[in-house]
N, C-alpha and C positions, 0 to 999 in steps of 0.2 A: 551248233554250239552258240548260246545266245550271248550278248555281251552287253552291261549296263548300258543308259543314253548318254553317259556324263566322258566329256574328250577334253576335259582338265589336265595342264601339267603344273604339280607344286614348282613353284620357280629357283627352289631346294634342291631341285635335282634339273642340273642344267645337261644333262648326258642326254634325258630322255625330250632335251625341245628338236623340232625340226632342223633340218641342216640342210644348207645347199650343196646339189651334189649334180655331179655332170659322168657322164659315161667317155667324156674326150679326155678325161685325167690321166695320167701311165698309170700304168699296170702293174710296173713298179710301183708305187704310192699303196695300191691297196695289202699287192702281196708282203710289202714287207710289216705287215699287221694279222698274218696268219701263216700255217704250217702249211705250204703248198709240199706235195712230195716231187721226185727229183725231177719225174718225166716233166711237170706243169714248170717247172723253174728253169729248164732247157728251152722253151718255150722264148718267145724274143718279150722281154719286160718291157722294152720301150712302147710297144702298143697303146694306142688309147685301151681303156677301160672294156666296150663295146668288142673292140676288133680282139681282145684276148681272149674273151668269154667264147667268140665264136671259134677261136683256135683250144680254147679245150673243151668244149663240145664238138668241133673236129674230130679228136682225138679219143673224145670216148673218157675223159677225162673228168666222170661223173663226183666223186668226194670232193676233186681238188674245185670242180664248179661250185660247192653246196659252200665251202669253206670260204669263195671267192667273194659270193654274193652275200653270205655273211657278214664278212667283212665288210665291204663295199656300201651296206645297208646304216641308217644310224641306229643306235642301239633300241630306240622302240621298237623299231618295224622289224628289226633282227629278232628281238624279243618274240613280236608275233608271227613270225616267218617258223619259227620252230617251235611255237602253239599250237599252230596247226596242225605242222607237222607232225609232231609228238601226240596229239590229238588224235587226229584221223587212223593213225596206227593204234594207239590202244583202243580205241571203239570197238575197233577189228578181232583184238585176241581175245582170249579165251576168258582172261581174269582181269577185267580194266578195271584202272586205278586212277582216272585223271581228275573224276569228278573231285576232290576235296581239293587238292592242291592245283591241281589245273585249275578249278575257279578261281582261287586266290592270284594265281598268274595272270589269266582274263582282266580280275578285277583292277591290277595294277596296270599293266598296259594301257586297259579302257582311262581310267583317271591315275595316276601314278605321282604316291604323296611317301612323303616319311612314313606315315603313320601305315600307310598299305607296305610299306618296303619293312617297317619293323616286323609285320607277321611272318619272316621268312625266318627268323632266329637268327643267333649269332652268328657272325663271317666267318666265325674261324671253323663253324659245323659245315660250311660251303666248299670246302676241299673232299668231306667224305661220300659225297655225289657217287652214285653207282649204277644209275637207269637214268633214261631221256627223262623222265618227270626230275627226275631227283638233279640233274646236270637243269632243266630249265630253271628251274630254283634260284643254282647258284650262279647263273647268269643275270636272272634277274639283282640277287644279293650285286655281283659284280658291277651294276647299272647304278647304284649306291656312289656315295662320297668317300665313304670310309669303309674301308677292311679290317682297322685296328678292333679287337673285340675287350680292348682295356678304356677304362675312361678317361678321358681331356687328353687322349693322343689321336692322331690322326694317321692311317696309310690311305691315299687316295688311289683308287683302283687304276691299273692301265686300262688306256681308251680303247685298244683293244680285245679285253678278256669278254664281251659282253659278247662279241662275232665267235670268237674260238669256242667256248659253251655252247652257244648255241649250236653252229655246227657239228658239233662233237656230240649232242643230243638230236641229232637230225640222223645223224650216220651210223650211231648205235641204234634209233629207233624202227633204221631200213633193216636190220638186221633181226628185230621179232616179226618184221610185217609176216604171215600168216601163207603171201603165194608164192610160187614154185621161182618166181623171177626176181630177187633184189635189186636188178637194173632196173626193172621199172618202178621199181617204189624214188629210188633213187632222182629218177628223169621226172616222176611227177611233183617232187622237192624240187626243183629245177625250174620247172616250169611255174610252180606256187612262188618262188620267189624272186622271178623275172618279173611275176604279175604283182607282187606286193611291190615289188619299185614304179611299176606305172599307176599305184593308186588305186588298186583291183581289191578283194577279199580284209578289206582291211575292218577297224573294230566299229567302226564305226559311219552313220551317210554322210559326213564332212569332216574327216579329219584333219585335211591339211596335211597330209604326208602325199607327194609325188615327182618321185626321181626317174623321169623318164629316159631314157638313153642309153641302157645297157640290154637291152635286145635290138638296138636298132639295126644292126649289121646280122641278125641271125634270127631262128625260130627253128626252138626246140623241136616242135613237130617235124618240120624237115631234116633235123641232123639224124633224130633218132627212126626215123620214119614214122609212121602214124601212131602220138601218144594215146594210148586207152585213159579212162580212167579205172585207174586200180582199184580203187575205192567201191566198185563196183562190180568186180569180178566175185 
């Protein structure tokens, strides 16, 4: 998947600038900006950020990880963590669909302006999402200023609907992957978005995004024992 040269952000959209981000943060701080389910919330929330990741990859705790780092992510990189994601599965099926509007999402990531966030239509069409393309969409929308679809009013979106979409398009997207195992489509999300916070697969050769410290106490390949890539199978 190719992505324009240009790693412009309009200063219109201050959701989508860099953010400083540490993996020693609790764990509280993140989770309470996504839907963990009950087993991940038993789990001790006083944690750094790092030390919880490896207790629910302990646990096998693969959605509530996807949802974690989601979160955890600023909403570009969240943006492009489930680009991929959503990507690499429909290449796979039978009848993809990502090239039109999957470009459109590329394109905004890569440079992300008003003018690229208008081509997604009106906010109030971003609740009728029904497929990972369609949920990345309206995460992108959500990465926006405003939700009101009326003029000279404003709803400014919560800071974190742009993690929860995306997530939510990551986990329905493990669910058309094509082979016999959804855990591993799952674990290699997982692993794509431990590497998007070290500054890995990103859109661009210097973007300036790198939140190193949430694999620091663990690696995927050793919880889950030896990751394939699925993509390949």
């Amino acid at each position: 998947m190719s992505t324009p040269p240009e790693n412009k952000v309009d200063p219109k959209l201050p959701s989508m600038q860099p953010k400083r981000l540490t993996g020693n943060c609790q764990a509280k701080v993140i989770a309470s900006s996504c839907k963990l389910g009950a087993a991940a919330l038993e789990l001790n929330l006083d944690l750094p950020c790092h030390e919880y990741m490896k207790a629910l990859l302990a646990h096998k705790l693969r959605t509530d990880a996807i949802k974690f780092i989601a979160a955890w992510l600023p909403p570009r990189d969240a943006l492009w963590f489930g680009c991929l994601g959503v990507w690499q599965v429909d290449r796979l099926s039978a009848q993809p669909g990502f090239k039109g509007m999957g470009s459109m999402v590329v394109n905004y990531i890569t440079a992300p302006t008003l003018e690229g966030l208008s081509n997604f239509g009106n906010p109030k069409d971003a609740t009728r999402a029904n497929s990972p393309l369609g949920l990345l969409c309206q995460a992108v929308i959500y990465s926006g200023n405003n939700l009101c679809p009326y003029p000279k009013k404003i709803i400014k979106p919560d800071a974190s609907l742009v993690g929860k979409t995306v997530a939510n398009a990551l986990i329905l997207a493990a669910t058309k992957w094509p082979g016999k195992d959804r855990n591993a489509c799952l674990e290699q999300f997982i692993d794509m978005g431990l590497d998007i916070a070290e500054g890995k697969h990103l859109w661009g050769p210097n973007p300036g995004q790198n939140y190193p410290g949430l694999r620091q106490a663990t690696n995927t390949g050793q919880m889950f024992g030896k990751t394939r890539n699925i993509w390949e199978d």
